[in-house]
RODO-2510 file (C-alpha; in nm, 4 decimals, decimal comma):
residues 222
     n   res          X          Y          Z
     1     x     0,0000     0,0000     0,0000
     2     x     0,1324     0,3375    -0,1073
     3     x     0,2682     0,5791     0,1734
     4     x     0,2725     0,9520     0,1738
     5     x     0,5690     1,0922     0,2540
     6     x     0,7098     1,5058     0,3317
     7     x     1,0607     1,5296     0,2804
     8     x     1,2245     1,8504     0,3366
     9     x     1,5919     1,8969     0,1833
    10     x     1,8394     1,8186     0,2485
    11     x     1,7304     1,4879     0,2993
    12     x     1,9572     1,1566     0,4444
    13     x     2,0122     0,8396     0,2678
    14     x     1,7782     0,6288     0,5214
    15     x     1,4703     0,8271     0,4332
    16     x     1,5433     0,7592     0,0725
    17     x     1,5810     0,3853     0,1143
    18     x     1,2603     0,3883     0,2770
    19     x     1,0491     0,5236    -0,0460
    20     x     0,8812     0,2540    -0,2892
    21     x     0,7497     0,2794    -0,6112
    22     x     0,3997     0,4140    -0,5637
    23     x     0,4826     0,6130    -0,2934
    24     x     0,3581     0,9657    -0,2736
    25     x     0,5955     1,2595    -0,2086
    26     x     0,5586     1,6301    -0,0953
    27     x     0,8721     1,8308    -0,1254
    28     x     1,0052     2,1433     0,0316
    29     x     1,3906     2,2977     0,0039
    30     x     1,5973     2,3734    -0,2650
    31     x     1,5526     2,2439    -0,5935
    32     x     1,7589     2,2987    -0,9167
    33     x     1,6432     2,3132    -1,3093
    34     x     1,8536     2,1313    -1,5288
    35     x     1,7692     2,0356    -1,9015
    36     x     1,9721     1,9391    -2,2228
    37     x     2,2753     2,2282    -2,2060
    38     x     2,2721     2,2026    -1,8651
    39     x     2,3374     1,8656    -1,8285
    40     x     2,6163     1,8771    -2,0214
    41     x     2,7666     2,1667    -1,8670
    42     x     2,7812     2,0212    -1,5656
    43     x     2,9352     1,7129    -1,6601
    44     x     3,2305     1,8816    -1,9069
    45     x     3,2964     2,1153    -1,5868
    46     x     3,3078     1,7787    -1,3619
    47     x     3,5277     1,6648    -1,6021
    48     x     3,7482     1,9421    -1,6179
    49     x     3,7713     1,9218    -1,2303
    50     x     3,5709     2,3012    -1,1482
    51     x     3,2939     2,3338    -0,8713
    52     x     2,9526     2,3801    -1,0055
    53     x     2,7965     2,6910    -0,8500
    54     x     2,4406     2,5186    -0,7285
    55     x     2,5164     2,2615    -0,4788
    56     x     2,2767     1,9224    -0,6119
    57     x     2,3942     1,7066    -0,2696
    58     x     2,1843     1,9311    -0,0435
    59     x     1,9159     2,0148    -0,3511
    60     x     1,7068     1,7729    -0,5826
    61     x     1,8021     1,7544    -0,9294
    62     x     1,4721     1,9271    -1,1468
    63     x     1,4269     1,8015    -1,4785
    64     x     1,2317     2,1513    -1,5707
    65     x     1,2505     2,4766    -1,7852
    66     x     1,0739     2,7265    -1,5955
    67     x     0,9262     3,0295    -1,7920
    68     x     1,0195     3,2907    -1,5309
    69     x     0,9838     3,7424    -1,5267
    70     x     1,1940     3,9356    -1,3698
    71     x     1,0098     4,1768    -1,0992
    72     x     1,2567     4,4635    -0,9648
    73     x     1,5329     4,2905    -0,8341
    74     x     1,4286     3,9121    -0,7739
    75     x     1,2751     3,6872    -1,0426
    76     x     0,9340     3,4817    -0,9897
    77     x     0,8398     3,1743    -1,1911
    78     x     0,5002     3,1559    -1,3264
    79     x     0,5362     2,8211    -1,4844
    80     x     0,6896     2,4801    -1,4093
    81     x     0,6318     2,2014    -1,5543
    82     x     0,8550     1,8811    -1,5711
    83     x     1,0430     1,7972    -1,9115
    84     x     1,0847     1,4498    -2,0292
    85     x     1,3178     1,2712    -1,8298
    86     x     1,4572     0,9955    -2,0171
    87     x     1,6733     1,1913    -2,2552
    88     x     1,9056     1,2985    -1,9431
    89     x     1,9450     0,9000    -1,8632
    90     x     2,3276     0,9141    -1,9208
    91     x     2,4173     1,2479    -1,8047
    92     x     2,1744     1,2495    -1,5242
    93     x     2,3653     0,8865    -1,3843
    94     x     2,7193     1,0338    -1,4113
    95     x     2,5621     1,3505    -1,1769
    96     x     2,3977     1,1515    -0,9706
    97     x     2,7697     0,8865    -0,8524
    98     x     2,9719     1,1996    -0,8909
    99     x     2,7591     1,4690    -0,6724
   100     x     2,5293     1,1851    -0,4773
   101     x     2,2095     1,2925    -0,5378
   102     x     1,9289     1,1848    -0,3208
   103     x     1,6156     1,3347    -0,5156
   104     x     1,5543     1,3609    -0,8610
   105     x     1,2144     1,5294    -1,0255
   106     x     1,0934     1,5048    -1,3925
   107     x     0,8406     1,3319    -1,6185
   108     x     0,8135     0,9982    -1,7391
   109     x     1,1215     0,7702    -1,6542
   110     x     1,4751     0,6898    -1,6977
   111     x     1,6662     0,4528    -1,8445
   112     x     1,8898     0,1499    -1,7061
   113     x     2,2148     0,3255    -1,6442
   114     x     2,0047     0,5573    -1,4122
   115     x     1,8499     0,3257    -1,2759
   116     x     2,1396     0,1492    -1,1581
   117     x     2,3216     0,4708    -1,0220
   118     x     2,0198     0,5578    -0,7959
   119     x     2,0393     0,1922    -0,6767
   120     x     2,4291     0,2572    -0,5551
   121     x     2,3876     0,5884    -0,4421
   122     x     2,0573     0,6002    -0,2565
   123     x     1,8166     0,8000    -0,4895
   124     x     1,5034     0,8075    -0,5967
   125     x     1,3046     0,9685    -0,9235
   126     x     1,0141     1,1927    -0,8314
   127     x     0,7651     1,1916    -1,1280
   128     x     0,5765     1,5134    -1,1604
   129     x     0,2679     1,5112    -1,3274
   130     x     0,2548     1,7342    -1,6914
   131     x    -0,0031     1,9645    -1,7223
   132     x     0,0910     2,0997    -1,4249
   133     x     0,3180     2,3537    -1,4471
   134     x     0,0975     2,6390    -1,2776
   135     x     0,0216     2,4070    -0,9711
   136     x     0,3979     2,4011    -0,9292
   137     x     0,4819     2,7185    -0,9902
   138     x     0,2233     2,8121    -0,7361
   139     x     0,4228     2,5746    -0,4830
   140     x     0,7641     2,7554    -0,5210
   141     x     0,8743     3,0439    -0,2468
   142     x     1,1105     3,1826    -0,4083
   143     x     1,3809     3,2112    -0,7029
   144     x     1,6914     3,1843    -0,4801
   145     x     1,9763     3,2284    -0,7447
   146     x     1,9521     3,2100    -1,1643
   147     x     2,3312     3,0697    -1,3401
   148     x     2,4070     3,0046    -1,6918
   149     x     2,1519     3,2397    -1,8117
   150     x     2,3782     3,2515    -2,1526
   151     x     2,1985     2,9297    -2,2028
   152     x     1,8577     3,1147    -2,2715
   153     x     1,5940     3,0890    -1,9425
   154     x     1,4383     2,7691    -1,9992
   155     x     1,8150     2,5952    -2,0171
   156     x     1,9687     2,8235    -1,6898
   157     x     2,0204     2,6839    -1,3972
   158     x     1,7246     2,7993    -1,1551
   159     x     1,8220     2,7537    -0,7731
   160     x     1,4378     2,7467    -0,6354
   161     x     1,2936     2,7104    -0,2622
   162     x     0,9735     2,5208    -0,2664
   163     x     0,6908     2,4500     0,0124
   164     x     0,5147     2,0657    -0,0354
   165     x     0,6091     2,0728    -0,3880
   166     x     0,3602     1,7722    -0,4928
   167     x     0,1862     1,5697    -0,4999
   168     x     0,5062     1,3911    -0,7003
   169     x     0,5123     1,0051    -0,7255
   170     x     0,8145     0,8020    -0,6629
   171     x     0,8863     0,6467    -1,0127
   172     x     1,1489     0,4629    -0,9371
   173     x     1,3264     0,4154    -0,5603
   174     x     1,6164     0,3062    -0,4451
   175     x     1,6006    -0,0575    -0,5052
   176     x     1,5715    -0,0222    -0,8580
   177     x     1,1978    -0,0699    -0,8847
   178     x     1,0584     0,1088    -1,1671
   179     x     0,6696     0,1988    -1,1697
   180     x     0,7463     0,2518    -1,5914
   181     x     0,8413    -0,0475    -1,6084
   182     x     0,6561    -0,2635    -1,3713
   183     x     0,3115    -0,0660    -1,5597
   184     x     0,5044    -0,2000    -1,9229
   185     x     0,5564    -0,5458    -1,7478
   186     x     0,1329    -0,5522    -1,6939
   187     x     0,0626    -0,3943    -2,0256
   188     x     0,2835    -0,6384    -2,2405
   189     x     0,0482    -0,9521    -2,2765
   190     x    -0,2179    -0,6438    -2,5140
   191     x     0,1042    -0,4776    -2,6325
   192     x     0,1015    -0,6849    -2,9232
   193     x    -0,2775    -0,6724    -3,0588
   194     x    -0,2957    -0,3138    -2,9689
   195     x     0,0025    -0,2265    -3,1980
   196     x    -0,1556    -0,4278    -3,4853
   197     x    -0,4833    -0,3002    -3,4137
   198     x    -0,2931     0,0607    -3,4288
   199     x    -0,0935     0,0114    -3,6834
   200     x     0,2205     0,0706    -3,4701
   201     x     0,5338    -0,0248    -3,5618
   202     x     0,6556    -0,3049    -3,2624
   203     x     0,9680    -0,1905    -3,3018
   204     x     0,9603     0,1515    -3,2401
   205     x     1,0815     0,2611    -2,9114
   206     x     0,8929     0,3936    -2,5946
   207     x     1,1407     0,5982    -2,4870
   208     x     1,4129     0,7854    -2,5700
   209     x     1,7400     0,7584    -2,4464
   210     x     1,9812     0,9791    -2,6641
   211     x     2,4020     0,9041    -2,6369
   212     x     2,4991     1,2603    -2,5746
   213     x     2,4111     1,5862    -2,5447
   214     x     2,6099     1,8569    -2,7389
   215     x     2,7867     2,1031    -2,5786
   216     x     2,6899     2,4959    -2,6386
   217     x     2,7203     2,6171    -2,9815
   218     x     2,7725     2,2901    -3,0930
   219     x     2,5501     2,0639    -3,3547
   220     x     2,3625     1,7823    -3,2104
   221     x     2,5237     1,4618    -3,1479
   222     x     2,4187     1,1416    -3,3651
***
């Protein structure tokens, strides 16, 4: 039976290890927006041995592109809804076992390699719900600190305080449990007479998982 759970941040391991798949989740602290450029920013500066200037071991990882205004001298977000999660599958994992991050939010799932690293580390995946971006915008406090802004708003990295952020689902915990794929695992035995009802192809894939993200200024990689 699902639990419901408030987690303020930053949170310890132990209360991570206790989530499930199914669980319910209501979030306040820090959170930071990262999407495509982002992502790989922070894992070429990794690489190159510099300090990021968010710290995502006290914060949860956002996968989110806030549309934001500027008011005076703070900013305010007036929308926030998740972005598809599975695209930051191989970034996301090296962020995850480099910075140990407990908490990570987004929309739909992510792949094996993340997976795997939240299983070694001791985090979870938070999935927010699409559609509502206004709810969660709503649910934010304040716009603590704005980086990278040369990447263009949505694709900055937005430092944000929120207050029972939620209600979020945990998508996949700590153990490795996956509610994508346990929900593929019941829908499997139709899968095939619904795609040749449909007229789907069975071999097109259900998610995405892209190799790598280009770097700023750069063409997208194959």
């Amino acid at each position: 039976m699902a639990k419901e759970f408030r987690i303020q941040l930053p949170v310890e391991e132990e209360v991570i290890r206790e989530l499930r798949v199914g669980d319910i989740v209501y979030l306040s602290g820090l959170l930071c927006t990262l999407r495509d450029m982002g992502h790989r920013r922070a894992v070429d500066a990794l690489a190159r041995g510099e300090s990021l200037p968010f710290d995502l071991s006290s914060a949860a990882l956002w996968h989110a592109g806030p549309i934001t205004r500027q008011v005076g001298d703070r900013w305010e977000v007036v929308s926030a809804g998740p972005t598809t999660s599975s695209r930051f599958t191989p970034l996301g994992s090296e962020l995850i076992r480099r910075l140990g991050i407990r908490v990570v939010v987004g929309k739909g799932t992510m792949g094996p390699e993340a997976v795997h690293a939240m299983r070694e580390v001791g985090c979870c995946f938070l999935n927010a719900t699409g559609g509502c971006a206004v709810l969660y915008a709503r649910q934010i406090e304040e716009v603590v600190a704005v980086h990278w802004l040369d990447l263009g708003q949505p694709e900055a990295a937005w430092v944000v305080r929120a207050r029972e952020m939620g209600p979020l689902v945990v998508g996949i915990d700590s153990t490795g449990e996956s509610l994508f794929e346990r929900m593929l695992a019941q829908a499997r035995p139709r899968l095939a007479h619904i795609q040749q009802t449909a007229g789907i192809d069975p071999t097109y894939p259900l998610t995405y998982l892209p190799r790598r993200v280009a770097a700023s200024g750069q063409e997208p990689a194959e």
